[in-house]
C-alpha positions in Angstrom: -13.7 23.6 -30.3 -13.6 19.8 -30.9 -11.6 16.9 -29.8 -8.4 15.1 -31.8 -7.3 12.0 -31.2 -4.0 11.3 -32.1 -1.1 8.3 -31.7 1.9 9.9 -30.0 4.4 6.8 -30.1 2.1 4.0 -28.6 0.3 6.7 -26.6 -3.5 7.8 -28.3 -3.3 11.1 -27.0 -6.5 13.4 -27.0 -5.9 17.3 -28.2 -8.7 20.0 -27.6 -8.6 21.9 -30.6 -9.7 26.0 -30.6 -9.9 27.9 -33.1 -8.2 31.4 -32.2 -8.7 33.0 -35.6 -9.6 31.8 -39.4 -6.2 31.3 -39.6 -4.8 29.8 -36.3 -6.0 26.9 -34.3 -4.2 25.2 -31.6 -3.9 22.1 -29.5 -3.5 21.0 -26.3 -3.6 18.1 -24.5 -6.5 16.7 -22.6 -6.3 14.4 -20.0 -10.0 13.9 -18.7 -13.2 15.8 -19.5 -14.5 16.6 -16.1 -17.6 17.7 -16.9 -20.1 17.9 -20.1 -23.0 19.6 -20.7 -25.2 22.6 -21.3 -27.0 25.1 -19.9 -29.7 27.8 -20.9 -27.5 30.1 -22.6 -24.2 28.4 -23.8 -21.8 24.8 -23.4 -20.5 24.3 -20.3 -17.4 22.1 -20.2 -14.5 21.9 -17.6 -11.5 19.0 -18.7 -7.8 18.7 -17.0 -5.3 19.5 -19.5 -1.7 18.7 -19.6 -0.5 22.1 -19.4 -2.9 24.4 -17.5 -4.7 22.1 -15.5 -8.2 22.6 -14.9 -9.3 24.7 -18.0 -12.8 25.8 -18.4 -15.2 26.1 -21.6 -17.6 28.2 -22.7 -19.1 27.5 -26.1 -15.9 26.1 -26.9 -13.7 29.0 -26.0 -11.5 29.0 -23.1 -12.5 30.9 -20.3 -10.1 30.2 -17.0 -7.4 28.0 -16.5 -6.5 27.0 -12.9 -2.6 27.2 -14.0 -3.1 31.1 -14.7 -6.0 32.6 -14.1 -4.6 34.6 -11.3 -3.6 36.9 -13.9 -6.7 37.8 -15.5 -8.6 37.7 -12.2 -5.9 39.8 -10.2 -5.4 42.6 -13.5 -9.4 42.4 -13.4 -9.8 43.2 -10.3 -6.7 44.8 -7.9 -5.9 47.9 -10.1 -9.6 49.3 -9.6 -9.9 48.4 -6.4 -6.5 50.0 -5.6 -6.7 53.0 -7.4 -10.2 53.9 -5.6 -9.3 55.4 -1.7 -12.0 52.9 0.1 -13.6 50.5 -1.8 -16.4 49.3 0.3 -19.5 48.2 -2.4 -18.7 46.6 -5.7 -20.7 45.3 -8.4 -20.0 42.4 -9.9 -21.5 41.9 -13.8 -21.2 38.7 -14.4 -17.9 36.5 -12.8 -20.1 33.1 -12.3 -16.8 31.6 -12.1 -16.3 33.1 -8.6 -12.4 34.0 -9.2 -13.3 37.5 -9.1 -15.6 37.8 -6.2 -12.7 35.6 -4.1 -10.4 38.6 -5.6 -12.2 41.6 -4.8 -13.2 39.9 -1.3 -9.2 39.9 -0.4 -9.7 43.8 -0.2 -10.1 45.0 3.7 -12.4 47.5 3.5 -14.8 45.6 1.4 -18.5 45.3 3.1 -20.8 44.4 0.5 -20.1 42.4 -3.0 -23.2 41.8 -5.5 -22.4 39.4 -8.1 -25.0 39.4 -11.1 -24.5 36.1 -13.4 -27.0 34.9 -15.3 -26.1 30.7 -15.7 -26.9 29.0 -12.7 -25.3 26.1 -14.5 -22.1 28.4 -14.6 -22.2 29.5 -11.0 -23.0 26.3 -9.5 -20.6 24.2 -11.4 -18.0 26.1 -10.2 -18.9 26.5 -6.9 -18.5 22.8 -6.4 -15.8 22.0 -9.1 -13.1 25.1 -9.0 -11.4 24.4 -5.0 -9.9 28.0 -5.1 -13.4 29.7 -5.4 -15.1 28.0 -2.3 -14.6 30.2 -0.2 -16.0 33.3 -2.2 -19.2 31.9 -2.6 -19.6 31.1 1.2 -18.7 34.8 2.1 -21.4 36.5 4.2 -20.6 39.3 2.1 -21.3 38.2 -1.3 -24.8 38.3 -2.6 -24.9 36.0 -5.7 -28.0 37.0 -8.0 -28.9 34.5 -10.8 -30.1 37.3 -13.4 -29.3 39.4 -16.3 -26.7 41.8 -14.7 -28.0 45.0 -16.6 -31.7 44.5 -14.6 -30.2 43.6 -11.4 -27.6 46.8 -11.7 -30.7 49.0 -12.9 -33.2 48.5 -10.0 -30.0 47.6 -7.4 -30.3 50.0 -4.1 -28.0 52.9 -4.2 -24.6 53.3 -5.8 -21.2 51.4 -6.2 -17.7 52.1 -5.5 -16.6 49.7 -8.3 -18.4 47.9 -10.8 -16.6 45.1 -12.6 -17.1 43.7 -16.2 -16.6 40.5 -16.2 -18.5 39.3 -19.0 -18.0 36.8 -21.6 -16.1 37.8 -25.1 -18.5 39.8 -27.1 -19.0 37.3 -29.5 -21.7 37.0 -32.5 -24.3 35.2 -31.0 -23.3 35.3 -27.8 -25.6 36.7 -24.8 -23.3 39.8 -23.6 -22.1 42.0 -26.8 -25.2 44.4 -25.4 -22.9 45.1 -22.1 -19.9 46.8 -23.9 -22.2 49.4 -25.5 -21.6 52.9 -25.1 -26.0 53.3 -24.3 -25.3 50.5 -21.2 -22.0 52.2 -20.4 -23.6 55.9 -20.5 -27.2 55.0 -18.9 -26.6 52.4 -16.5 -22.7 52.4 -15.3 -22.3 55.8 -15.1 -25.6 56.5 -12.9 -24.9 53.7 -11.1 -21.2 54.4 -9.8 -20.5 56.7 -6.3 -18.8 59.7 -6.4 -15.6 59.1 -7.7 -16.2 55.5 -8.7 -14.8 53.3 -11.0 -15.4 51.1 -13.7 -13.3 48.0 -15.3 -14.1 45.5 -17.8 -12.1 42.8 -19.1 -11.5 43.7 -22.5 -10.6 41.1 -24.9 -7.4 40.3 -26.7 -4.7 43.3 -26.3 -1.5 42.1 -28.7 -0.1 43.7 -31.6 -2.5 41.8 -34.2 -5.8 41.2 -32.1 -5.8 44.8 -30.1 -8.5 46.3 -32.8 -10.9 43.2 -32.8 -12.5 44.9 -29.4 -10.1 46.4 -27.0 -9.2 49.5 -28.9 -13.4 50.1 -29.4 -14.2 49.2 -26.0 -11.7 52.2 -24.6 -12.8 54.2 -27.6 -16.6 53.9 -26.4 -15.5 54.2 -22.6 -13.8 57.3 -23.5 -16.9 58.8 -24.9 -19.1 58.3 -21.4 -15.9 59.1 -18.9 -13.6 61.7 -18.5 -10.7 59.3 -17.6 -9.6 56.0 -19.2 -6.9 53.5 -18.2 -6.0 50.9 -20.7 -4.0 48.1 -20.2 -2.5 44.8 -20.7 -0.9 41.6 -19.3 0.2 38.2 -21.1 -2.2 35.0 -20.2 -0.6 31.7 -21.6 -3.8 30.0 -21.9 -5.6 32.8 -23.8 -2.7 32.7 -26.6 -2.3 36.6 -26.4 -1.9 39.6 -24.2 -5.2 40.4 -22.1 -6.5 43.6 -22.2 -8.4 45.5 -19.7 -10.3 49.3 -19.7 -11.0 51.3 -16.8 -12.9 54.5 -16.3 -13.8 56.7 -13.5 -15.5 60.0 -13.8 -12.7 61.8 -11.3 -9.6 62.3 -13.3 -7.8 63.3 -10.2 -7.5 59.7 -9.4 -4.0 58.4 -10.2 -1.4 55.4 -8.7 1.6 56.2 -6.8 4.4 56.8 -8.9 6.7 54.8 -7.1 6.7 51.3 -7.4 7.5 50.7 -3.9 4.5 52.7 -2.7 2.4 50.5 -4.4 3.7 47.7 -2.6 3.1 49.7 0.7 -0.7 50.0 -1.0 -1.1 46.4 -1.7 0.5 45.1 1.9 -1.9 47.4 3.7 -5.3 47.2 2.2 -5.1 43.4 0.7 -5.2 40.2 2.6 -2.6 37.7 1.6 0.2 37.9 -1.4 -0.9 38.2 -4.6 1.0 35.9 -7.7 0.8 38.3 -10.3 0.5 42.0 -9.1 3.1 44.0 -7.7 4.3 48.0 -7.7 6.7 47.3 -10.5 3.9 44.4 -12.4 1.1 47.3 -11.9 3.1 49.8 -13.7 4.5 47.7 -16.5 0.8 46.6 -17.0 0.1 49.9 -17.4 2.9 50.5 -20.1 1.6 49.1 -23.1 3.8 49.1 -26.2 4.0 51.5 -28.6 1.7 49.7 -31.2 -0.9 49.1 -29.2 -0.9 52.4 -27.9 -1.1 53.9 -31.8 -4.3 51.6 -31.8 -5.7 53.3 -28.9 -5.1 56.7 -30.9 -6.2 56.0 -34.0 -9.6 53.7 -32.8 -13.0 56.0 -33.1 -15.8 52.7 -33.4 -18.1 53.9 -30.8 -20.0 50.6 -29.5 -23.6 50.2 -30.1 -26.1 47.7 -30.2 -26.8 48.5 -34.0 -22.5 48.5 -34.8 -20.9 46.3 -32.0 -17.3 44.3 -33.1 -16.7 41.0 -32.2 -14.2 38.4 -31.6 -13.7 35.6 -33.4 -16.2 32.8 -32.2 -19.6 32.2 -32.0 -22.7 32.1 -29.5 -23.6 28.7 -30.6 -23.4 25.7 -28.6 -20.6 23.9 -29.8 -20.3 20.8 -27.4 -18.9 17.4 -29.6 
């Protein structure tokens, strides 16, 4: 990531540049860096940008942009939650951002919400910089823990209806890689999860050129701890791909309604408020991913270890200009 300063007519505009792959970079316009700085563990940066508004940094990769981060946070969190009967503890691994907590809070029959990040920085910068996430952190029932999420999930009390991944890429360097293994996903996710709970993790790019980088391994390693595996995948403008997403559950009786419409019903009864992205119809076209991606999925076998992980392009390194 770095800035570009350019002359658009008598205009000096300023472009943050990202590098998506060795072969693809792109620009967009920035308006005003809000924020600068580092943590601990990584760059922490949030600017206003010209076409997604607030858009936050992480080591120089895009992690949430105000203009659409309602469909990451709500494919994150709303299929797992839905597809369990009565989701009432959830485990949050990571999320310092606090769109996903404010998601899974939404959710009626919620009583208790553990969120595990381990960047105060993170937690507390957004807290007091993204307005949409306020009220999430202020919930009586969210208990925000500033720790690695693999000890906190170990020694937590009891077991989860839903634990969420909502970790950073698995990048070289980076801190998380370790959570997408198939010894975490075995030794601590599957002990940790109720009877018939679930498991989701944000999963990385999902298109028809990316889908192998992590996604297709992640479901590949899932699928070798859990009986059942959904995969699936939504657009996100500001990620510059489609978004994919793997859950698991140990029960494969557990399924959606088929009809669309019922799904509505689902979602009107058991969530608070409308949701932007996520309806019946979105859930099950979500669900549907296209026919190369699904070859992918069939063909993948990487099992994720510590010793033989994949990553995403990007690095761990602090890369704050």
């Amino acid at each position: 990531m770095s800035y570009v300063r350019q002359k658009r007519g008598s205009e000096e505009v300023t472009w943050l540049q990202e590098e998506i792959s060795e072969d693809i970079k792109w620009l967009i316009t920035i308006k005003k860096v809000l924020h600068s700085g580092k943590s601990d563990f990584q760059s922490v940066e949030l600017v206003e940008s010209g076409p997604f508004k607030k858009v936050l940094l992480l080591d120089g990769k895009a992690q949430s942009a105000e203009a659409d981060e309602f469909v990451y946070h709500e494919c994150l969190v709303h299929p797992a939650l839905l597809l369990h009967p009565n989701p009432k503890t959830v485990f949050i691994c990571g999320g310092g951002e606090g769109a996903t907590a404010r998601e899974v809070l939404r959710h009626k029959s919620v009583e208790r919400v553990v969120m595990v990040d381990i960047d105060k920085v993170v937690c507390d910068f957004c807290e007091e910089h993204l307005e949409a996430n306020k009220a999430a952190f202020s919930d009586p029932r969210l208990e925000l823990i500033i720790d690695d999420a693999r000890a906190q999930l170990e020694k937590a009390d009891g077991q989860f209806d839903v634990i969420i991944g909502d970790l950073a890429d698995p990048v070289f360097g980076g801190p998380c890689y370790q959570l997408y293994t198939q010894e975490f996903y075995r030794t601590v996710i599957k002990t940790k999860l109720a009877e018939g709970g679930i498991f989701v993790t944000q999963s990385g790019p999902a298109g028809v050129l990316t889908c192998t980088e992590v996604f297709t391994p992640i479901a590949s390693t899932l699928k070798s701890v859990f009986p059942s595996i959904k995969s699936y995948a939504a657009h996100i403008p500001s990620f510059v791909d489609a978004w994919g997403w793997n859950l698991a559950t140990s029960d494969p009786g557990l399924s959606f309604p088929e009809d669309a419409s019922a799904i509505d019903d689902l979602i009107a009864s058991r969530i608070s408020g409308d949701l932007q992205f996520l309806d019946g119809q979105t859930l099950k076209g979500v669900l549907a991913l296209n026919k190369a991606v699904r070859a992918a999925l069939a063909k993948e076998t990487h099992i994720y270890t510590v010793e033989n992980p994949r990553f995403i392009h990007g690095s761990g390194v602090k890369t704050l200009v």
